[in-house]
Structure formats: C-alpha cells, structure tokens
VEXNUKE-362920 format. One record per residue: residue in three letters; chain; x, y, z of N, C-alpha, C in turn. Coordinates in steps of 0.001 Angstrom, whole numbers, plus 500000, padded with zeros to 6 digits. Layout:
residues N
REC    aa   ch      n_u      n_v      n_w     ca_u     ca_v     ca_w      c_u      c_v      c_w
REC   ALA    A        X        Y        Z        X        Y        Z        X        Y        Z
...
//
This chain:
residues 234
REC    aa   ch      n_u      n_v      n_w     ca_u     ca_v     ca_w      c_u      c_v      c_w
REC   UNK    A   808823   869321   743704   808365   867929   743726   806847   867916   743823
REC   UNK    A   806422   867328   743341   804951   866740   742922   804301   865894   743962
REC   UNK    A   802988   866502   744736   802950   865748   745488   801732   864698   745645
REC   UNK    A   802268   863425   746443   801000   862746   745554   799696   862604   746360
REC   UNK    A   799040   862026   745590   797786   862661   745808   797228   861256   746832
REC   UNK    A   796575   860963   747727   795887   859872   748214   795105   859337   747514
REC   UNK    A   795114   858018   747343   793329   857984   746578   792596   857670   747456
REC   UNK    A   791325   858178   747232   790074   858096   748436   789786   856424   748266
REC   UNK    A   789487   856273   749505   789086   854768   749662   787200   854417   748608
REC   UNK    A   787632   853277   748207   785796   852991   747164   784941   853092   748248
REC   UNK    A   783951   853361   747557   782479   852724   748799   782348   851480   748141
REC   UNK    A   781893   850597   749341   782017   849302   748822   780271   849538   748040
REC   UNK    A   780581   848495   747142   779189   848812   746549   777848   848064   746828
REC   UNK    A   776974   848409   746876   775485   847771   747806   775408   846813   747105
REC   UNK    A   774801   845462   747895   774426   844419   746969   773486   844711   746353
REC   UNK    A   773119   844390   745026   771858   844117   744379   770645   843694   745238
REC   UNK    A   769765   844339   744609   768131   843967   745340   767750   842709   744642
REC   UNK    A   767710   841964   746067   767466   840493   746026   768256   839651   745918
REC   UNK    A   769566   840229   745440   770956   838421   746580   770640   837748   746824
REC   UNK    A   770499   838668   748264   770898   838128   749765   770261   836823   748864
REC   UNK    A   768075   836950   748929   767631   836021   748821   767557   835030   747657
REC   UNK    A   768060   835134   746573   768321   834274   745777   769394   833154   746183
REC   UNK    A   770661   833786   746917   771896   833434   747685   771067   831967   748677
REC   UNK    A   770311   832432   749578   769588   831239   750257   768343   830912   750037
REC   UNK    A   768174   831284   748795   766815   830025   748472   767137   828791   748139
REC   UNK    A   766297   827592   748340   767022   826611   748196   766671   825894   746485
REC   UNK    A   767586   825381   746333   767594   824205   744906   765957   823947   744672
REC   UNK    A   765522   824709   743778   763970   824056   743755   764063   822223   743031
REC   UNK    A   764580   821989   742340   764691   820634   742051   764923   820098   742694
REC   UNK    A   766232   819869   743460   766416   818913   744699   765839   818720   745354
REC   UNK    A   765107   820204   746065   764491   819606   747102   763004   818935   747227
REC   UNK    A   762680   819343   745909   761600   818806   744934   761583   817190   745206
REC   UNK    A   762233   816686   744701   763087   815425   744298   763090   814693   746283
REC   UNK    A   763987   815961   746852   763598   815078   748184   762278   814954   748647
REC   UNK    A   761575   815849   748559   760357   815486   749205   759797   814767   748569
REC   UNK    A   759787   814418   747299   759250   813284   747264   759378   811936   747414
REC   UNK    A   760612   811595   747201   761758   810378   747668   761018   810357   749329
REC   UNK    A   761572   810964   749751   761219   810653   751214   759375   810539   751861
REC   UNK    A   758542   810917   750642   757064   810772   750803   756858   812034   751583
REC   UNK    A   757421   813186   751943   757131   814212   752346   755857   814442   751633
REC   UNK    A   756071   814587   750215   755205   814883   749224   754218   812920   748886
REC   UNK    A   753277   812848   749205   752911   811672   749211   752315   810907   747862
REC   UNK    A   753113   809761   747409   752465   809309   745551   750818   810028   746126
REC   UNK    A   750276   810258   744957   749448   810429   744272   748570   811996   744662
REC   UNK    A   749882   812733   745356   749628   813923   746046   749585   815407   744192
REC   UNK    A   749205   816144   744427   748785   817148   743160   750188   818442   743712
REC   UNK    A   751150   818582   743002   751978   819543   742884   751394   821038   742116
REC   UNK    A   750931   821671   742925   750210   823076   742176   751143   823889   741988
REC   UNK    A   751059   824520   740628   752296   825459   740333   752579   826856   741149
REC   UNK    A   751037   827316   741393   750794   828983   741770   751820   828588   743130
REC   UNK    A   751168   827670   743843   751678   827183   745461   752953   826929   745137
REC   UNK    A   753738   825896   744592   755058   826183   743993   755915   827304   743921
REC   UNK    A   755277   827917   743044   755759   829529   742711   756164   830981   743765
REC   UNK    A   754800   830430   744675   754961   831206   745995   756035   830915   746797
REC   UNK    A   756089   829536   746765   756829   829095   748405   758558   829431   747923
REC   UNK    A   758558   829332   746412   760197   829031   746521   760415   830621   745726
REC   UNK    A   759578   831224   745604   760082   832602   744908   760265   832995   743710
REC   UNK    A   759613   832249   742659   760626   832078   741058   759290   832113   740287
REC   UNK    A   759376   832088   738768   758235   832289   738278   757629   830935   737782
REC   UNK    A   756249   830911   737564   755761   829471   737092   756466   828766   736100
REC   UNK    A   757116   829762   734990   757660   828989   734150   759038   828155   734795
REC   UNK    A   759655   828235   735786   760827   827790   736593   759844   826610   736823
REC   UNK    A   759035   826447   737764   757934   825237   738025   757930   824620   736920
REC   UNK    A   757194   824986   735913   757048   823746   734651   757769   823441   734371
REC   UNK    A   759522   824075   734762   760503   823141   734758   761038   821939   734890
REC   UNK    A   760926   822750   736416   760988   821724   737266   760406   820161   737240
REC   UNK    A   758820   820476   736509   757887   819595   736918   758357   818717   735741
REC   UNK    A   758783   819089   734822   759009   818222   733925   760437   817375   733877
REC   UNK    A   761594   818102   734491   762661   817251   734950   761642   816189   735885
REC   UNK    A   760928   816440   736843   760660   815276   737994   759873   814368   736711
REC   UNK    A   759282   814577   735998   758174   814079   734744   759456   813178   733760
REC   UNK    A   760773   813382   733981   761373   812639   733075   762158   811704   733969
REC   UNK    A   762011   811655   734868   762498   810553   736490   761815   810047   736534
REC   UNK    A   760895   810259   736030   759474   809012   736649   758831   809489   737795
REC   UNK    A   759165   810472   738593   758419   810708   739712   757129   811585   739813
REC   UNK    A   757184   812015   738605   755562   812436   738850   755191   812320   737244
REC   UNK    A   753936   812147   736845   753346   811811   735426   752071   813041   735836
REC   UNK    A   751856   813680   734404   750933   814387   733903   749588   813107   733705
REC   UNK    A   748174   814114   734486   746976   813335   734597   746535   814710   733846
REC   UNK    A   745804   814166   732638   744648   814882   732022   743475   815687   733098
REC   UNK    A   743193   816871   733315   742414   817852   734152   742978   817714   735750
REC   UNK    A   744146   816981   736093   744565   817186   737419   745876   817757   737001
REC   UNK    A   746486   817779   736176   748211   818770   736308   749071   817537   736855
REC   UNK    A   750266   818262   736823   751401   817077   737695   750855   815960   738985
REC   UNK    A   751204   815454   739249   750684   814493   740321   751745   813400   740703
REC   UNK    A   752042   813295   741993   753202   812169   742393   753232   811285   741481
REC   UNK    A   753448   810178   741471   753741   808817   741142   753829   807922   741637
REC   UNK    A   752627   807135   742005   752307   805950   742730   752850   804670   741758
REC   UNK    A   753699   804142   742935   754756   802676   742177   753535   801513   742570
REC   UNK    A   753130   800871   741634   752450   799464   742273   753334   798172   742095
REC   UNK    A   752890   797243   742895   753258   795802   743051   754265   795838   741752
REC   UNK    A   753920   795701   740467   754375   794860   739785   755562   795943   738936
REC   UNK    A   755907   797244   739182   756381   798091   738853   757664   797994   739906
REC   UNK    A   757620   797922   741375   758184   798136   742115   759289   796559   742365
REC   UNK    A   758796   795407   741947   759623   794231   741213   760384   794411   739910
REC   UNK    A   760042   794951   738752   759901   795716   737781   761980   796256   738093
REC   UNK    A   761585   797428   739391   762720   798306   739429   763925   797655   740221
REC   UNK    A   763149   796328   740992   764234   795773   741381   765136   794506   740863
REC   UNK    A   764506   794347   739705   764949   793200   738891   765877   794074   737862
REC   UNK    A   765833   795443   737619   766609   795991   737033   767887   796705   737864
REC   UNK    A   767702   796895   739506   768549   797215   740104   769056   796182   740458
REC   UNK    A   769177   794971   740553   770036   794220   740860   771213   794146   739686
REC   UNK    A   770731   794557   738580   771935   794630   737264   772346   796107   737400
REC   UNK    A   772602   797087   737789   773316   798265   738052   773903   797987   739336
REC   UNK    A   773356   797824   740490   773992   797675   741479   775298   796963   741161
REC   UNK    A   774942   795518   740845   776076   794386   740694   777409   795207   740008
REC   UNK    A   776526   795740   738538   778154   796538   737743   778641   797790   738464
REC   UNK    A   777770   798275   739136   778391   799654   740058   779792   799069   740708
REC   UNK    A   779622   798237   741778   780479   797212   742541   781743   796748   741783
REC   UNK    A   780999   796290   740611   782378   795707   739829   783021   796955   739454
REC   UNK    A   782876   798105   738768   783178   798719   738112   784640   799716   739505
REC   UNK    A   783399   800083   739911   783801   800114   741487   785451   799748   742130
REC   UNK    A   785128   798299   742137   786067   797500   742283   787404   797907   741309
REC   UNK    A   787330   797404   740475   788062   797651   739395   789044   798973   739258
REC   UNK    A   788407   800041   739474   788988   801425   739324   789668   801894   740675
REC   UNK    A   789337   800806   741357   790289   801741   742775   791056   800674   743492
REC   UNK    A   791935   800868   744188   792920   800326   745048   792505   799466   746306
REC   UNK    A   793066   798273   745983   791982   797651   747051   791856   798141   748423
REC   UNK    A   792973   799542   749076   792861   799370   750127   791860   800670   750516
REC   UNK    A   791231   800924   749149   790230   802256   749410   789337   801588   749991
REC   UNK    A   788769   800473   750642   787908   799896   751054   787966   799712   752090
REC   UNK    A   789072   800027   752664   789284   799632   754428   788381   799957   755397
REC   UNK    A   788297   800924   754936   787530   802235   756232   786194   801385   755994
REC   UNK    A   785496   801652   754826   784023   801152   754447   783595   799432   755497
REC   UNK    A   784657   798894   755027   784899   797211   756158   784616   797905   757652
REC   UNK    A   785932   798114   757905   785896   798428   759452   784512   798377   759689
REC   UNK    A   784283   800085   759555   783006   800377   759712   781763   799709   759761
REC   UNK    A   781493   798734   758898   780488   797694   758563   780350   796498   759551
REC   UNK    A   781821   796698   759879   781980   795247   760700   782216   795398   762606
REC   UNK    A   782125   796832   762710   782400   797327   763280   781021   798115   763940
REC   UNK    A   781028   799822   763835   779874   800284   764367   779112   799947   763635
REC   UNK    A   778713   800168   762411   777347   799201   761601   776442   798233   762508
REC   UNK    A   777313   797083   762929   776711   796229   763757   776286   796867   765147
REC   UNK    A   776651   797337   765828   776405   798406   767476   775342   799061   767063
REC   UNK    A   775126   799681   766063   774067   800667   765270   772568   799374   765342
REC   UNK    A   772856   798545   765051   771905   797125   764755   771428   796476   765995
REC   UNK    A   772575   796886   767206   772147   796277   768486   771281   797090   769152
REC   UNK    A   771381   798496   768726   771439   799648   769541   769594   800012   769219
REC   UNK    A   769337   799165   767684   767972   799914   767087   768342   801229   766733
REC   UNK    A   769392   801564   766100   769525   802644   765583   769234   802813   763871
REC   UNK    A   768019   802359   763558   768016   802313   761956   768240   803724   760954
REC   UNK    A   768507   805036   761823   768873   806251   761055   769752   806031   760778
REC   UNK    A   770793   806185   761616   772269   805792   761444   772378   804871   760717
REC   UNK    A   771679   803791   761054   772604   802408   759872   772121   802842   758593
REC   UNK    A   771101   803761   758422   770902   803740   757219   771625   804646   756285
REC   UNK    A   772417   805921   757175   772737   806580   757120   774480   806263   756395
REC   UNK    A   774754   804906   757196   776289   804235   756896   775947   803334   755587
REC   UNK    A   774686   802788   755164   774274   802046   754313   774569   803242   753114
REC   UNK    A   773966   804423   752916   774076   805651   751754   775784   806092   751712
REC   UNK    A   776142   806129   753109   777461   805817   752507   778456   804827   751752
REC   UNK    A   778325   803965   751807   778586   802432   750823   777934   803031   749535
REC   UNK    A   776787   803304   749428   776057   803305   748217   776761   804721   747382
REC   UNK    A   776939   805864   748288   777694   807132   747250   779188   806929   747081
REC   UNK    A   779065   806157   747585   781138   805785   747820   781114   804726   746362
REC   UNK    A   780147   803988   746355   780674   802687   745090   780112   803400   744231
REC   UNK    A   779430   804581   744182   778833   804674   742741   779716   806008   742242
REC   UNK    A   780897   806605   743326   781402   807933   743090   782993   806922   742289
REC   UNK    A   782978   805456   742990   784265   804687   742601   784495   804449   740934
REC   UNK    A   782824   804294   740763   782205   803488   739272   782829   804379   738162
REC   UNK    A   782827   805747   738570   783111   806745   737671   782114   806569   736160
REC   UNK    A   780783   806392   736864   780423   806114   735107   779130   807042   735272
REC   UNK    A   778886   808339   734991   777943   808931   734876   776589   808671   734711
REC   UNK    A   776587   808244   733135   775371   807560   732683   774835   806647   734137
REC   UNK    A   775536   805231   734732   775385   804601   735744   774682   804834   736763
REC   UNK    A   775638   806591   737283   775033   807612   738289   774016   807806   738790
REC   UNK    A   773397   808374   737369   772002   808954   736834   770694   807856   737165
REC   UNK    A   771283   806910   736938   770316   805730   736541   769750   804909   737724
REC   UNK    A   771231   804674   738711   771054   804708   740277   770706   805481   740931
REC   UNK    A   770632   807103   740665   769869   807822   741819   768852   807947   741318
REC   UNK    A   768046   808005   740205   766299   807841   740045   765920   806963   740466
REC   UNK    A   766586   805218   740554   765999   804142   741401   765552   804202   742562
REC   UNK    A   767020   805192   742862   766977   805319   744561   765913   806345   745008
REC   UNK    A   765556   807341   744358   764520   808540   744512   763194   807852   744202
REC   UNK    A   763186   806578   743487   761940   805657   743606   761617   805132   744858
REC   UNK    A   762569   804777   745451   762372   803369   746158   762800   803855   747636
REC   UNK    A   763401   805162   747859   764187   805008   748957   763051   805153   750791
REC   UNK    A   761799   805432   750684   760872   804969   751144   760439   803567   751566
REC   UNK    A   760424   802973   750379   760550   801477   750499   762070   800647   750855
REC   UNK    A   763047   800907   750455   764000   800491   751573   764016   800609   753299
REC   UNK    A   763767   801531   752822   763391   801994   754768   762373   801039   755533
REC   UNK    A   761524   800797   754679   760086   799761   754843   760565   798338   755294
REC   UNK    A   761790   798352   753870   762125   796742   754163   763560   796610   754911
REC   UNK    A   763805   797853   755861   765046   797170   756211   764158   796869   757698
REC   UNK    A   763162   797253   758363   762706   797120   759532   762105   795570   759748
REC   UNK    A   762040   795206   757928   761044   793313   758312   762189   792984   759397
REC   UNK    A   761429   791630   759565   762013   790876   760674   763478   789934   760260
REC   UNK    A   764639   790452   760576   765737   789690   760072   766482   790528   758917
REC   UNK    A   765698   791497   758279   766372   792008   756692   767611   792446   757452
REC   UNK    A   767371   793446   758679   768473   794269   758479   769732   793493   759010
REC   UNK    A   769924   792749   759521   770971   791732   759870   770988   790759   758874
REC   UNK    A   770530   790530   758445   771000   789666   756471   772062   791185   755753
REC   UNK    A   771001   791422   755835   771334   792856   754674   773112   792931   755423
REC   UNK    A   773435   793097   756501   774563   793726   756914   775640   792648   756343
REC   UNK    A   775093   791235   756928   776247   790250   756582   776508   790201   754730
REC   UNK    A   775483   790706   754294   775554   790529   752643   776535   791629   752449
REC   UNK    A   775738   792910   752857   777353   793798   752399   778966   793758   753090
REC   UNK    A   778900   792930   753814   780349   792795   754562   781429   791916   753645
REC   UNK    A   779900   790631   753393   780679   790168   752247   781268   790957   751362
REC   UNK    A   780297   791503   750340   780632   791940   749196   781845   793427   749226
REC   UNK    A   781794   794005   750757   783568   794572   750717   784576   794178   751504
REC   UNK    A   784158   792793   751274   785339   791797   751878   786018   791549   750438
REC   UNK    A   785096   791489   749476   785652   791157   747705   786311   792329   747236
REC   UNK    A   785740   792879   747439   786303   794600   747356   787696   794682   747419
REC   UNK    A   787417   795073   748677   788866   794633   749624   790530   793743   749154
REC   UNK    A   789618   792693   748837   790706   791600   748035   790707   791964   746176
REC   UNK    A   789884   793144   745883   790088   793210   744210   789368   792209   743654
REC   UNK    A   788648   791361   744290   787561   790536   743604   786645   790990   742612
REC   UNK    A   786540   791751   741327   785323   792652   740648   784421   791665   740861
REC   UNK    A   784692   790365   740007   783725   789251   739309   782535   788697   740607
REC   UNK    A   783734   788604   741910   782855   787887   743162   781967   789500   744167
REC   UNK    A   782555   790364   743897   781763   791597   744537   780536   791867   744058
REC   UNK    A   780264   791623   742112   779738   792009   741444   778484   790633   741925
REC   UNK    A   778976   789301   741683   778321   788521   742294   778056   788522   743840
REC   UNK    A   777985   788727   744601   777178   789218   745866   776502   790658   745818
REC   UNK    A   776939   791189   744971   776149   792535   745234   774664   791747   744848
REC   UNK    A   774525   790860   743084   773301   790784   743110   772677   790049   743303
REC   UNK    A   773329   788658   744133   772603   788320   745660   772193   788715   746575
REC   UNK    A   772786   790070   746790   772288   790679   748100   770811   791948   747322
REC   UNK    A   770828   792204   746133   769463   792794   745703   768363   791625   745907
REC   UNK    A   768831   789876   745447   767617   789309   745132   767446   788917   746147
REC   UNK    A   768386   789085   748016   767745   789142   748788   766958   789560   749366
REC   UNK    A   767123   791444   749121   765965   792053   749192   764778   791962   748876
REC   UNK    A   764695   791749   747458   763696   791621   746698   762428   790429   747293
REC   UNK    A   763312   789726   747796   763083   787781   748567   762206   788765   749562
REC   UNK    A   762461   789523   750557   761571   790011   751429   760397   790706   751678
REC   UNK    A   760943   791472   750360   759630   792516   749522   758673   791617   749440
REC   UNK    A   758995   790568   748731   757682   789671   747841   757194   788694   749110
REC   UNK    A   757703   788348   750205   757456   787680   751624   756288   788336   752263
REC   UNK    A   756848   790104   752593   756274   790946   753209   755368   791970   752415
REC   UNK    A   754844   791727   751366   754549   792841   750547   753617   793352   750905
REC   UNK    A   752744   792871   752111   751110   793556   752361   751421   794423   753309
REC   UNK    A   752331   794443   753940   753000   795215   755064   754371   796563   754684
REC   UNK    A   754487   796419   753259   754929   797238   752815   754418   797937   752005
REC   UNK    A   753915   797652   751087   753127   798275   750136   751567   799236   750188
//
C-alpha cells in the first residue's frame, strides 16, 4: 500500500508593498468634495497640486483629476495664473440655486412618494415629531441637522432617479454651509421643522401632488429668510 504523502501547509503569502496603505488612504474626491462643502477648504482658497499630491499619496495626474471632477460640480473654477481655486457663490447665484432647488426638491418628494409604501414613512414622522423637536428645545442644531440629512438621503434614495441624485448632491455640496447659516436665523429652525412634518404627514397618507406641494413651500420658505437675513449670512 502506497502511502500518502502530507501536503506541507502554504506560506501564507506577504502582502504587496503598499496595501496596507492604499487599503486606508482615504477617497481623494470625497473628501475633496467634503472639505469643501463644509468650508474646511474656504471659497476662494488655491488647491495646489504638489501639496495635494503629498498629503494623499498618488500622483499629480490623480489631482488633475480630481480637480476637474470638483471643476465639473461647480466647486472650484480654473483662474488664469492662479490654478484651481474654490468657488465663491455670490448673492445672485446663491438665489439662482435656490429657485432651482425648490423644483428638484418638490419632484424628489413626489417621486419619493410615489415609489414607496406609505408606511415607509413612519419612522421619518415619529422622529420629526418627536425627538426632532427635544433636539430644538435642547439647542442641539448638530443633531437636528443631522435628522434633517436623514429625511433628505431617505427621499432622494426613495426617488430612485439617479440623474435627480446627482443634481441634488452638487446643490447640497454648494450650499450645505449656508443651510447651516440659515437654520440658526431667528425662527427658521422651528418653521423649517413644522414645514417638514407637514410634508411627511403627505407622505405618510400617499399624497405625491400635496408632498410635492409643501416641499416647495418649504424651499421658498427658506429662501424668504436668506433674502430677510442675507447680510448676516453671506
């Protein structure tokens, strides 16, 4: 009889040089994209490639990538002898984006509406009507704002409409600085709450037509405050 043979155990094999760190470097676009959304990176601040190149590990040509996805968002524009450069929104640009977000928002909502079951909305209510408000007593504007982005990725994940997607998160990577600005005026953020309670109270009941209509009442309320408060925001 033949006897058999063991097989030797593998060596496991070494990772490649440089994984690990490719593994946790982070999204150079995204986080691109956040810092500037959030003014980390401040409008009219100069994005240098070499400095780029260093911090995230990758070669310049990855940067001019990059810079040009942010260059087709609108968030940063090419200046003749300065290179990339933020993107400072003025007065009449920043009306501009909200006279056009009140018509995406509204169809997000409807669309929204439409594609899902009215009782996918429950939780979103509660919540709104519920800690939302405690969050408002409390001066907790992270959090509420935090339950506000939830409403907002929840109706636009409902919408199922890509193109839509796209179109709402460059607004929002415009502006989301300036929301923050205007939910602190005096009164927004307690308007603002009763407006969206409404509009997933419509929800709720399968209303598209009346959700879609309060959603863009509740933009041209915003907007109503912007143009009230604008020296204090802008």
């Amino acid at each position: 009889m033949t006897a058999k043979i063991a097989a030797l155990p593998r060596r496991p094999r070494a990772p490649r040089r440089g994984a690990g760190a490719r593994a946790r470097r982070p999204d150079l676009l995204q986080t691109l994209r956040s810092r500037i959304a959030t003014q980390e990176i401040a409008p009219g601040a100069k994005l240098r490639e070499q400095e780029l190149a260093a911090e995230f590990g990758v070669p310049r040509a990855r940067i001019r990538q990059a810079l040009f996805a942010l260059e087709q968002r609108g968030l940063v524009e090419r200046i003749p002898n300065r290179g990339a450069v933020v993107t400072r929104l003025d007065l009449a640009q920043v009306f501009s984006i909200y006279d056009l977000r009140e018509v995406l928002e509204g169809l997000c909502v409807r669309l929204a509406t439409q594609k899902s079951p009215v009782e996918a909305w429950q939780d979103l209510l509660d919540e709104f009507k519920g800690p939302m408000q405690q969050l408002l007593k409390q001066g907790d504007l992270d959090a509420y704002t935090a339950g506000y982005d939830r409403f907002r990725r929840r109706t636009i994940e409902a919408a199922a409409n890509p193109l839509l997607a796209e179109m709402l998160d460059s607004i929002f990577e415009k502006t989301q600085v300036l929301i923050r600005r205007i939910l602190i005026l005096p009164g927004r953020a307690d308007t603002g709450l009763r407006e969206h309670i409404a509009v997933l109270e419509a929800m709720r009941r399968g209303d598209a037509d009346e959700a879609e209509r309060l959603r863009r009442a509740n933009m041209r309320s915003a907007r109503a405050f912007l143009e009230r408060y604008q020296k204090y925001v802008l």
